[in-house]
N, C-alpha and C positions, 0 to 999 in steps of 0.2 A: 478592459476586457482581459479576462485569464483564461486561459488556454491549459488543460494538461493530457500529454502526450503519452500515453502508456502502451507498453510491448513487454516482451517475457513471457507472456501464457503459453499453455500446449497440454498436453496430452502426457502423462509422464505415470510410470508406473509405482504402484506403491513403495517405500523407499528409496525413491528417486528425488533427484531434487530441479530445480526451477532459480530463475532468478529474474525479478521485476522490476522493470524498470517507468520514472515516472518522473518527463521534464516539462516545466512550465514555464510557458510564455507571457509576455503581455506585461501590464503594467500593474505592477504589486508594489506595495509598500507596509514595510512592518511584518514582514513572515513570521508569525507567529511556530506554526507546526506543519509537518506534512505528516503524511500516513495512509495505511490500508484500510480498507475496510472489503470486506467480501460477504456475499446473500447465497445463500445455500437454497434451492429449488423449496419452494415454503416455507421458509426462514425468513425471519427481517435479517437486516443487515445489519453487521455487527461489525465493531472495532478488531481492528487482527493489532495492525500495530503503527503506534505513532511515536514522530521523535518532533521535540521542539528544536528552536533557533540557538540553542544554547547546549543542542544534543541530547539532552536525559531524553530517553527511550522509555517506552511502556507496551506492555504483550497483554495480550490474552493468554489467562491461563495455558489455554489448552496447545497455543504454541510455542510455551517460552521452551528454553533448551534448543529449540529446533527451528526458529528462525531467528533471522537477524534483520533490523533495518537498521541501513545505513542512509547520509545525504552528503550531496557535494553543494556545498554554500555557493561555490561562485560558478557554477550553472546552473541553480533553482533546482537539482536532480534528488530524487530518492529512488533508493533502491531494497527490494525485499529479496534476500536471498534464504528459500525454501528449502530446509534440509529433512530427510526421513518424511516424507510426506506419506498423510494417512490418508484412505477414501474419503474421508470426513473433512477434507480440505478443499472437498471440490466445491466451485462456484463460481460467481463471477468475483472480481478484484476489483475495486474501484479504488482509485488515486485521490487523497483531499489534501488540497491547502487551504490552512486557515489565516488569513492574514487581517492586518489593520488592528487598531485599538480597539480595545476592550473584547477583541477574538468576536470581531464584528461579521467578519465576512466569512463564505467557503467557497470554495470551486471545486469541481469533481472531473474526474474523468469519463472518459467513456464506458471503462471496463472492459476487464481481458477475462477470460475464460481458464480456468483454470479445473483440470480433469485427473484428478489419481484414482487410475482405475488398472487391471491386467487383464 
């Protein structure tokens, strides 16, 4: 059973920035990737950003420049640090890990709430 642990949302005004964090518990083997993903109020939910076991990072367009994700290996952590945020970022943030062969498995978080609004 995987567990993941997400905090960092809030309320923050446009140009302002954020930073999310997202740690997994449990018993994993073979961590493939962690990453964002965020659902915008009638939106499906879409890829923001993920970084594999080996680090190569991938964005969405519409955030590259303006965010970062980072991971700390040796406590299963990622982090999205949100810079210049646009109204168009708000939604919920949800945490994936993908792990096991052949990118078999996922686990998700709860999701944080994330608001750029003034």
């Amino acid at each position: 059973q995987v567990q993941l642990v997400e905090s960092g949302g809030g309320l923050v005004q446009p140009g302002g920035s954020l930073r999310l964090s997202c740690a997994a518990f449990g018993s994993m083997f073979s961590i493939n990737a962690m990453g964002w993903y965020r659902q915008a109020p009638g939106k499906e939910r879409e890829l923001v950003a993920r970084i594999t076991s080996s680090g190569s990072a991938n964005y969405v367009d519409s955030v590259k420049g303006r965010f970062t994700i980072s991971r700390d290996n040796a406590k299963n952590t990622v982090y999205l640090q949100m810079n210049s945020l646009k109204p168009e970022d708000t939604g919920v943030y949800y945490c994936n890990l993908n792990y096991g062969r052949n990118w078999s498995y996922n686990a998700w978080g709860q999701g944080t709430q994330v608001t750029v609004s003034s």
